[in-house]
RODO-2510 file (C-alpha; in nm, 4 decimals, decimal comma):
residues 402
     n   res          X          Y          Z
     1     x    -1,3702    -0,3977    -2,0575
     2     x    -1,2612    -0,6022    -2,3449
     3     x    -1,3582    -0,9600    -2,2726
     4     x    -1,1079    -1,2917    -2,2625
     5     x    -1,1071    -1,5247    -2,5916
     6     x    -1,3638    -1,5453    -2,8899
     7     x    -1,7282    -1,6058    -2,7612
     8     x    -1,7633    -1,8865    -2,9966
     9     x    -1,5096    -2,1259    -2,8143
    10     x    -1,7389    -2,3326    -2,5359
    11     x    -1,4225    -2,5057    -2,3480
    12     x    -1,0828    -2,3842    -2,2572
    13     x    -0,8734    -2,4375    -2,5460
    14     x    -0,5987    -2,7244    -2,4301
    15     x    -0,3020    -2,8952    -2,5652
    16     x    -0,2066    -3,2526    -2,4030
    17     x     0,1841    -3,2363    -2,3643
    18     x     0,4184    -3,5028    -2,2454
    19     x     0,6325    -3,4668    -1,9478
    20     x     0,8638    -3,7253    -1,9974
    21     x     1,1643    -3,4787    -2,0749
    22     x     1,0493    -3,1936    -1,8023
    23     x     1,0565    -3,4130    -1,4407
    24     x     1,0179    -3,1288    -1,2214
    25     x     0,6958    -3,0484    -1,3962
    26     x     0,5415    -3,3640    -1,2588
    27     x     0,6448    -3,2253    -0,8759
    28     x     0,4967    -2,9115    -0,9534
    29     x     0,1870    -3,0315    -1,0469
    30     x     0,1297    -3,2378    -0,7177
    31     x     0,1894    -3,6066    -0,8600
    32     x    -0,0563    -3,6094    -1,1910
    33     x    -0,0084    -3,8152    -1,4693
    34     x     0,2768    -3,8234    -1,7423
    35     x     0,0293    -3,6593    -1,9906
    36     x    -0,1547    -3,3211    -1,8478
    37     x    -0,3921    -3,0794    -1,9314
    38     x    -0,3491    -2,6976    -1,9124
    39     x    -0,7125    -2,6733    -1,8225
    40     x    -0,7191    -2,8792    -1,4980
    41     x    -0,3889    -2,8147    -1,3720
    42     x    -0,2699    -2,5188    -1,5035
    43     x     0,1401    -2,4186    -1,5704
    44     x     0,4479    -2,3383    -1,3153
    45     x     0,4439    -1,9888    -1,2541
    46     x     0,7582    -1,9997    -1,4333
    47     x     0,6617    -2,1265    -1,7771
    48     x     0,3810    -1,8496    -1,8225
    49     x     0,4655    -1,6012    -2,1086
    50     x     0,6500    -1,8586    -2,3298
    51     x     0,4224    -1,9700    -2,6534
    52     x     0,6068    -2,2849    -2,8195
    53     x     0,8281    -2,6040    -2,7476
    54     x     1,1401    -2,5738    -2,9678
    55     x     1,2757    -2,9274    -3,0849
    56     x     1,5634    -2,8297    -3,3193
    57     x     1,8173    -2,8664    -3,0588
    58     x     2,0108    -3,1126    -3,2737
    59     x     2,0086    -2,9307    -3,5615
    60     x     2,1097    -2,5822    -3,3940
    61     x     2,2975    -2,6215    -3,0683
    62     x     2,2902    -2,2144    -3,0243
    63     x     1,9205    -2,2406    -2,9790
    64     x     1,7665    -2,2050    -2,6385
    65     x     1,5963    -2,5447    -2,6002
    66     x     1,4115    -2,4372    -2,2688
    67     x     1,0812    -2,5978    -2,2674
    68     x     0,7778    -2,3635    -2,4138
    69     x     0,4335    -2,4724    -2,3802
    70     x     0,1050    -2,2989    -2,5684
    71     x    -0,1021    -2,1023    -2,3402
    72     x    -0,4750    -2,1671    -2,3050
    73     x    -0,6999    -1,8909    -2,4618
    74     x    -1,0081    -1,8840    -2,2169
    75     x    -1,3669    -1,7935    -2,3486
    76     x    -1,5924    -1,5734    -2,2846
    77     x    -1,7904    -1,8204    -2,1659
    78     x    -1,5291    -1,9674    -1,9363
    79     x    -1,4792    -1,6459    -1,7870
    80     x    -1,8473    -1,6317    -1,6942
    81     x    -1,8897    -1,9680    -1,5516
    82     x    -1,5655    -1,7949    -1,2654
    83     x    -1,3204    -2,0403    -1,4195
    84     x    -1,0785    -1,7775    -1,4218
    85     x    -1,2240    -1,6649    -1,0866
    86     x    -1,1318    -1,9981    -0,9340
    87     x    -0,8106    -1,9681    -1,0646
    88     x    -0,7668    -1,6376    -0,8965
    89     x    -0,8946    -1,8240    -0,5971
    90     x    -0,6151    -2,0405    -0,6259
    91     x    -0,3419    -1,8204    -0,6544
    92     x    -0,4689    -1,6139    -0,2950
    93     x    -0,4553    -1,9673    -0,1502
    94     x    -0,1242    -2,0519    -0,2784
    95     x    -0,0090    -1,6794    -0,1351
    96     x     0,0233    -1,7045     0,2651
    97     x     0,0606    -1,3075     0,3102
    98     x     0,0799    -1,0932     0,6070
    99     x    -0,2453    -0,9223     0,5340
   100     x    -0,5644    -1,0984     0,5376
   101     x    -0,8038    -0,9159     0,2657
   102     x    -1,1383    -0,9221     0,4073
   103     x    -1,3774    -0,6799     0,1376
   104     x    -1,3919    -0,4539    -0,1447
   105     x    -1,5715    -0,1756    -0,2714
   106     x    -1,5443    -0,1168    -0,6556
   107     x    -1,7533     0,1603    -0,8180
   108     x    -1,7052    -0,0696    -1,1304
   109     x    -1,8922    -0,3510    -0,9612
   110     x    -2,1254    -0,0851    -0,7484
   111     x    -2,1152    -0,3186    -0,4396
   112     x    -1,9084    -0,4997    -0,1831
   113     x    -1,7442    -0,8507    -0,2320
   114     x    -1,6112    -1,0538     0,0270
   115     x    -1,4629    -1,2957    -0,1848
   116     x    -1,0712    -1,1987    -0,2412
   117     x    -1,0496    -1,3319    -0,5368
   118     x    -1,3007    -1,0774    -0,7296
   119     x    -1,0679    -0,7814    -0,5735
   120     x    -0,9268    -0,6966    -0,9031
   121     x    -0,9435    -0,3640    -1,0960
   122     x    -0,8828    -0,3513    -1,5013
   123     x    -0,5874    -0,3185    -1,6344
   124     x    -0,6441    -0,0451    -1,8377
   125     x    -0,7461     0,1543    -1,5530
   126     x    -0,5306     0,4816    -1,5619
   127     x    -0,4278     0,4187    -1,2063
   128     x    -0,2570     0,1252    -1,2879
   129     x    -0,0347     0,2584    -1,6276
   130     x    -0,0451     0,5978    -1,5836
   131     x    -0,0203     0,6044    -1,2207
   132     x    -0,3317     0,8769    -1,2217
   133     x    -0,4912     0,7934    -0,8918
   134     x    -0,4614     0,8959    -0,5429
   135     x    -0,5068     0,7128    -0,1943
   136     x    -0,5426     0,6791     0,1543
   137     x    -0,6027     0,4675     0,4763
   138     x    -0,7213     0,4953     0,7918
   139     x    -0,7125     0,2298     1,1035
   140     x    -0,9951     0,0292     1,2232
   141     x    -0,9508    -0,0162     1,5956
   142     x    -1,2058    -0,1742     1,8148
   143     x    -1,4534    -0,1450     1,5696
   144     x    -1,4001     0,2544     1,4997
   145     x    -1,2299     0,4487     1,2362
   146     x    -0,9636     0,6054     1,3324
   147     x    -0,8739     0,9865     1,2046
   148     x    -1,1367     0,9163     0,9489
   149     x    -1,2254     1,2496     0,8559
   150     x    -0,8886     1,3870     0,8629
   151     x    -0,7620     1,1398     0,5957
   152     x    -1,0730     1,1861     0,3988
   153     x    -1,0633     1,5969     0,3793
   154     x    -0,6797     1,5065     0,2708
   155     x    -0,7670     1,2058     0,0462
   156     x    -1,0258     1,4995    -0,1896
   157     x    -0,7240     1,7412    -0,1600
   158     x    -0,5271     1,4496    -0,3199
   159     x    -0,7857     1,3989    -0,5847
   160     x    -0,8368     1,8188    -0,6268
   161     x    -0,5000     1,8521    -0,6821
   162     x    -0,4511     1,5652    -0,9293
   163     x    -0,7447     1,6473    -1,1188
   164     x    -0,9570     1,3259    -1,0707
   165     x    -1,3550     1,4042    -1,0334
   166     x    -1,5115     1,2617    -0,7972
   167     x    -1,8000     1,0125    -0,9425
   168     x    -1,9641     1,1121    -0,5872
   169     x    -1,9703     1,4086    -0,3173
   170     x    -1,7773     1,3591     0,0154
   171     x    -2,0574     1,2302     0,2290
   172     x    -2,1082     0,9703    -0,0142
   173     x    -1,7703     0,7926     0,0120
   174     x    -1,8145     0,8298     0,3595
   175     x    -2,0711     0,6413     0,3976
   176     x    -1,9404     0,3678     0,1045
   177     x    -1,6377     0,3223     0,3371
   178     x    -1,8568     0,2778     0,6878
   179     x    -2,0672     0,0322     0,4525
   180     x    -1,7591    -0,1440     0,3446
   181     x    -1,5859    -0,1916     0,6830
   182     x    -1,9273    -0,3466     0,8345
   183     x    -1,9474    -0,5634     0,5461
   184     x    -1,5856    -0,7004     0,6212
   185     x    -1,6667    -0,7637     0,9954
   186     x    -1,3109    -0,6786     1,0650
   187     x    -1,2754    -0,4633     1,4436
   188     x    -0,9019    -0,4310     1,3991
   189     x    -0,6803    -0,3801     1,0464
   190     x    -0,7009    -0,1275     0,7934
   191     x    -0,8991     0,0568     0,5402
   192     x    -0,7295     0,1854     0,2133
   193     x    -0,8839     0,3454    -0,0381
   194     x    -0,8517     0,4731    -0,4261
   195     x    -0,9810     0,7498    -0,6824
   196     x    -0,8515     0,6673    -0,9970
   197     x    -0,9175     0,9169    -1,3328
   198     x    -1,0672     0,5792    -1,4862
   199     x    -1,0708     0,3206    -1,7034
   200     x    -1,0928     0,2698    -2,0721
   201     x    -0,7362     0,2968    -2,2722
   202     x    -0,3818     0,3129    -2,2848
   203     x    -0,3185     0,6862    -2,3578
   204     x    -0,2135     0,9413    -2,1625
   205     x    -0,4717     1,1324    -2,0950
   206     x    -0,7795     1,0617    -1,9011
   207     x    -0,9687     1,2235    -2,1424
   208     x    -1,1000     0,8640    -2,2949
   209     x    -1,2248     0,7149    -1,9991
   210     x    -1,5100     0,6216    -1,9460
   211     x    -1,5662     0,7684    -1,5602
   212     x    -1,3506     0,8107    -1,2424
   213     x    -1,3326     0,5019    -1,0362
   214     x    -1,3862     0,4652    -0,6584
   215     x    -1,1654     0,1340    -0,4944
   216     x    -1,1831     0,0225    -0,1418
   217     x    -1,0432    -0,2340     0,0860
   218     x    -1,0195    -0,3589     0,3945
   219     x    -0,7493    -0,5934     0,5282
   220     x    -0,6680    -0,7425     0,8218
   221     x    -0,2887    -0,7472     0,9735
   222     x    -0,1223    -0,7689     1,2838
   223     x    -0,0766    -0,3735     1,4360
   224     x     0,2120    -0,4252     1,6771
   225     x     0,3965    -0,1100     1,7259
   226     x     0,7492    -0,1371     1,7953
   227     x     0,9146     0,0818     2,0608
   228     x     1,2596    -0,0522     1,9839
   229     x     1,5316     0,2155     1,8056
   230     x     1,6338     0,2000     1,4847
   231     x     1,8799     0,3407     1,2241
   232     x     1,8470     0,5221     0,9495
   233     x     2,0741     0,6824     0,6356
   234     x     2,0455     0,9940     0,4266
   235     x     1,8429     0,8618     0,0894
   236     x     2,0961     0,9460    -0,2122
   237     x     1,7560     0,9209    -0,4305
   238     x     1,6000     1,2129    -0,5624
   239     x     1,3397     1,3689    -0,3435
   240     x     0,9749     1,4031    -0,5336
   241     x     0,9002     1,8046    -0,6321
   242     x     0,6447     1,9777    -0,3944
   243     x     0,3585     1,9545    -0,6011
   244     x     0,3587     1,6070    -0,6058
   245     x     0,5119     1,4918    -0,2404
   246     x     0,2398     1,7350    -0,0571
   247     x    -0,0940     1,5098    -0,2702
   248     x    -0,1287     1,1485    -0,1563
   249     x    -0,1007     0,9922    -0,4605
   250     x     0,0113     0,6203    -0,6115
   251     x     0,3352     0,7368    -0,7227
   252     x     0,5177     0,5663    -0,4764
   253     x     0,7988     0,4463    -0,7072
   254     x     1,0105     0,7329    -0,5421
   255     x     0,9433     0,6300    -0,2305
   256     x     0,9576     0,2308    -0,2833
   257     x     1,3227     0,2508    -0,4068
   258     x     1,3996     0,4974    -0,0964
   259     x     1,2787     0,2537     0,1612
   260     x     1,4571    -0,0472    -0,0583
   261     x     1,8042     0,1292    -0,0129
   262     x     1,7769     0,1954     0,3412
   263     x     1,7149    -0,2247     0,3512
   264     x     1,9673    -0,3046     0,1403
   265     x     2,2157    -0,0649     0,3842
   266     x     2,0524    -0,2621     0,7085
   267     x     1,8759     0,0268     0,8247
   268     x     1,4627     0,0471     0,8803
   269     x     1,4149     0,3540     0,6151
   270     x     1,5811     0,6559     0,4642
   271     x     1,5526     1,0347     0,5424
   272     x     1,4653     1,2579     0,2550
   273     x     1,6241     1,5801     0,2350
   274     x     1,4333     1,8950     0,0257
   275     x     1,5552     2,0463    -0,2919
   276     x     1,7309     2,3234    -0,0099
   277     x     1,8894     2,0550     0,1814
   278     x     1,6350     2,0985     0,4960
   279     x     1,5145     1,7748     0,6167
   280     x     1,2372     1,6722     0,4244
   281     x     1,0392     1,3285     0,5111
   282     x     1,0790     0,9157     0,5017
   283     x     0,9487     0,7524     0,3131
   284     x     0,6090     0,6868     0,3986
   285     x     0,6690     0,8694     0,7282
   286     x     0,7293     1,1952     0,9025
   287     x     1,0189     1,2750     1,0893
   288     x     1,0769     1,4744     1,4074
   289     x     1,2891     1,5793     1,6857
   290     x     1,2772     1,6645     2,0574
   291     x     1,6542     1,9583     2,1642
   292     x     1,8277     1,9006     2,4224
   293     x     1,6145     2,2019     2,4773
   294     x     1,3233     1,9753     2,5151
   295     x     1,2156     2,1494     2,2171
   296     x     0,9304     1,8881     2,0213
   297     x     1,1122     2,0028     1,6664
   298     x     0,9194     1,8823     1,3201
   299     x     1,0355     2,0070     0,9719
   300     x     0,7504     2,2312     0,8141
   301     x     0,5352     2,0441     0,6119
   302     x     0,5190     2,2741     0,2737
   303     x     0,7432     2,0012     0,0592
   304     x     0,5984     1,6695     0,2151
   305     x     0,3221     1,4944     0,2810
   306     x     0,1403     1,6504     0,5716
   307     x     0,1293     1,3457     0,7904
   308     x    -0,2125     1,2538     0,9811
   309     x    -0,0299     1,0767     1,2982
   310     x     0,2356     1,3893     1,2779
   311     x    -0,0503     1,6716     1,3201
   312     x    -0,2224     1,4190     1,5747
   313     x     0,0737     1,3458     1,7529
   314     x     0,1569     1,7043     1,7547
   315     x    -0,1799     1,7860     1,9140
   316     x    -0,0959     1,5641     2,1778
   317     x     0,2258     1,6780     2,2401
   318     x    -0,0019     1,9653     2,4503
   319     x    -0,0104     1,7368     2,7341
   320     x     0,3795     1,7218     2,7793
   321     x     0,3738     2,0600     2,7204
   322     x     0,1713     2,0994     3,0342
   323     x     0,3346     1,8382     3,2065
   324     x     0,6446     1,9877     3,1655
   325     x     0,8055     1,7008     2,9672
   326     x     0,8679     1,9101     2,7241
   327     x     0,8835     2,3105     2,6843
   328     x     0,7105     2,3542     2,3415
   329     x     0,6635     2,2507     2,0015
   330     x     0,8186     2,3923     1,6472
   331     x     0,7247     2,3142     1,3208
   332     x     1,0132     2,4871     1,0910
   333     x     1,3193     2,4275     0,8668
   334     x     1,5470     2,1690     1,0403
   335     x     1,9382     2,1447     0,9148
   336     x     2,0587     1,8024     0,8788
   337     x     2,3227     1,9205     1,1601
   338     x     2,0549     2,0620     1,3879
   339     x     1,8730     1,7039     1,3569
   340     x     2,2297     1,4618     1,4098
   341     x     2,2447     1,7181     1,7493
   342     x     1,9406     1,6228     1,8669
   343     x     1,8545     1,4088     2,2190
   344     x     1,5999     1,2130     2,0331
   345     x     1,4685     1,1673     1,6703
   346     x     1,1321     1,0011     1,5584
   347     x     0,9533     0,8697     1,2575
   348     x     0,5161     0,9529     1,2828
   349     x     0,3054     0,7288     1,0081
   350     x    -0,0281     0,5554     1,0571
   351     x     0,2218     0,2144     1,0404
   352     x     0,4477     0,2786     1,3178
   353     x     0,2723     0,5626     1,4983
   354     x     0,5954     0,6355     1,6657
   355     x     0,9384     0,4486     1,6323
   356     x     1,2224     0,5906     1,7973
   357     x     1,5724     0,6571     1,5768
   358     x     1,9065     0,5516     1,7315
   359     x     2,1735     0,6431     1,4640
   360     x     2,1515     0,8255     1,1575
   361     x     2,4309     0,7421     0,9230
   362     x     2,7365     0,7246     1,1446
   363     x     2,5942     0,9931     1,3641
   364     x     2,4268     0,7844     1,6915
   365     x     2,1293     1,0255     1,8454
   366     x     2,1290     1,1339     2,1700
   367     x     2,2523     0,8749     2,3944
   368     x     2,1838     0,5656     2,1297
   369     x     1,8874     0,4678     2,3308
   370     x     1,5007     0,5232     2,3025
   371     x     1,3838     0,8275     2,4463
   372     x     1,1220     0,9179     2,7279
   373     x     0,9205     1,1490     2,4613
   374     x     0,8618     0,9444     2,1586
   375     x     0,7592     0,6527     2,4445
   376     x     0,5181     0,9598     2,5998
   377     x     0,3786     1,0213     2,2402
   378     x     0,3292     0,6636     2,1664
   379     x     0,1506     0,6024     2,5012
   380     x    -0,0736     0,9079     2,3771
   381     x    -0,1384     0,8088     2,0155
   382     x    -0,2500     0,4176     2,1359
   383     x    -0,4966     0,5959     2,3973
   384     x    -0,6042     0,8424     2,1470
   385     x    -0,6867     0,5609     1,8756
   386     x    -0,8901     0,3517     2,1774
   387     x    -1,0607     0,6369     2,3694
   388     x    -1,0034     0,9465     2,1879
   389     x    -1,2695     1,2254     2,0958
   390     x    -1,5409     1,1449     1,8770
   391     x    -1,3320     1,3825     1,6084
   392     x    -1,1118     1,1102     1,5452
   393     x    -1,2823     0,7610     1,6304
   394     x    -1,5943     0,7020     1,4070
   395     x    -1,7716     0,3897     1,4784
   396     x    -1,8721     0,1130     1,2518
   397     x    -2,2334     0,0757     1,2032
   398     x    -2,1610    -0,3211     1,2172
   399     x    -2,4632    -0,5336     1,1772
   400     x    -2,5742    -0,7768     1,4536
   401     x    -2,4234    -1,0632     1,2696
   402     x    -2,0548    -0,8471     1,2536
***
């Protein structure tokens, strides 16, 4: 990785400025004194990217006379004495987020860092500009892995079918990813993971980097799963081609600016329909269905993203069968008619596990209340992920400090 400023610098370059024409500079830099340093207070988020102060206001009232300060060019040797780390520091303790990030795995770094502030990947890393990489997750839940196998054999499909190497065999990540949740402590959050085709320039190809690269991390949040119905509307945005909704990868813009028009409508997500007009998928989640029938009704999952809490949840399903609760399960081609018909409808993803759908578009399901089966196959799913088989809950080789 190209390194930050000339080597021969030995102290962040600064420029003293005075404040006496910007006052809400002084607020945002807690109270300091009328002349500042970039080095030991840094600028407003807002001022970053602009290179000069313009004073010929007078003599040109068209020009913008927005105030432009000179940005600090850090050294080399600044950069290894975690100045920039601490600033990096700074910013996660400035950002209050939902998710609490708790340690990282970087094939880059070949270890583990607890320290949030070294979870950062190069820029020039293909999964970040090309969007070359592919991904997964899998629950931690009372210190096991949930469905960790299952999203592994699907996370090398991912990378098989986007043609990333792997920089090690199967068994190996495995074991990274065990090592990585023990090192994080964490009983109950998440694990994500990356393989990226690498680092090392701007092109388009992958063919100039130096090595696949191996990311992961585990975060804590708060896994409440919400029984209450929702609504949803047909997405007007164009649904991603098989070969690249069926892979897991980071290509999510598709998917990012479905979810944001169901929002911006007042509904919890959007329904995806294929290039046939069959439903498709959500978002980030599976849809599916129970007939008045009591018919458990899934689209087939040849032009989406075959869903690990859809296959689980449609493993589980057995015990309605048997119970009666049900009379079977289909997975096939579902019209959007055949869906607006039916007594219930259901999203399945590892974030919701099961949420319930009241209305779609104007149509409201059923009887515009939550229904008895996607309750059932919640119930199942949360005793699956604390006291299911030892097929889908791997435990966490913790150490006896974790």
């Amino acid at each position: 990785m190209a390194s930050l400023g000339n080597s021969s610098h030995h102290i962040l370059q600064t420029q003293q400025i005075s404040t006496n024409s910007f006052p809400n500079l002084n607020n945002s830099l807690c109270g300091t004194s009328r002349d500042v340093s970039f080095l030991r207070f840094g600028i407003p988020r807002s001022r970053l990217g602009l290179l000069r102060l313009s004073n010929h206001a007078d003599a040109h009232p068209s020009i913008d006379t927005t105030p432009i300060f000179e940005l600090p060019l850090l050294s080399s040797e600044e950069v290894e004495t975690f100045q920039a780390i601490e600033r990096l520091r700074l910013c996660r303790v400035r950002h209050k987020g939902k998710q609490q990030y708790l340690a990282m795995y970087s094939s880059i770094f070949g270890g583990i860092t607890t320290d949030p502030a070294a979870m950062v990947i190069p820029m020039d890393d293909h999964m970040v500009h090309r969007g070359h990489g592919v991904f997964d997750t899998a629950a931690i839940v009372d210190g096991h892995l949930y469905e960790l196998d299952q999203h592994l054999d699907r996370f090398v499909q991912s990378a098989s079918m986007a043609k990333i190497n792997q920089p090690f065999d199967r068994e190996t990540m495995r074991s990274m990813l065990l090592q990585t949740v023990s090192a994080s402590k964490c009983k109950n959050g998440s694990l994500r993971y990356w393989l990226s085709a690498g680092y090392g320039d701007f092109l388009l190809s992958p063919s100039g980097c130096v090595e696949s690269t191996f990311y992961a991390i585990v975060y804590q949040s708060s896994n409440s799963y919400d029984l209450k119905g929702i609504k949803v509307i047909t997405s007007s945005m164009p649904i991603k081609p098989p070969v690249f909704a069926t892979m897991k990868s980071v290509n999510y813009l598709p998917n990012a600016l479905c979810q944001m028009e169901a929002e911006e409508n007042g509904c919890f997500a959007s329904i995806w329909l294929d290039l046939e007009g069959f439903i498709a998928e959500g978002p980030n989640m599976n849809v599916a269905f129970v007939t008045y029938e009591k018919e458990l009704l899934i689209p087939r999952f040849d032009n989406v993203l075959s869903g690990c809490t859809a296959k689980r949840a449609l493993s589980l399903s057995q015990e309605l069968v048997k119970k009666g609760e049900i009379r079977g399960v289909s997975v096939r081609d579902v019209t959007v008619e055949e869906g607006k018909r039916a007594e219930e409808m259901m999203l399945f993803g590892s974030g919701v596990l099961v949420r319930p759908i009241i209305q779609w578009d104007d149509q409201v399901i059923g009887n515009g209340k939550e229904g008895p089966i996607a309750r059932a196959l919640l119930d199942l799913l949360l005793e699956d992920m604390k006291s299911g088989p030892s097929t889908v809950r791997t435990p966490v080789p913790y150490s006896q400090s974790a």
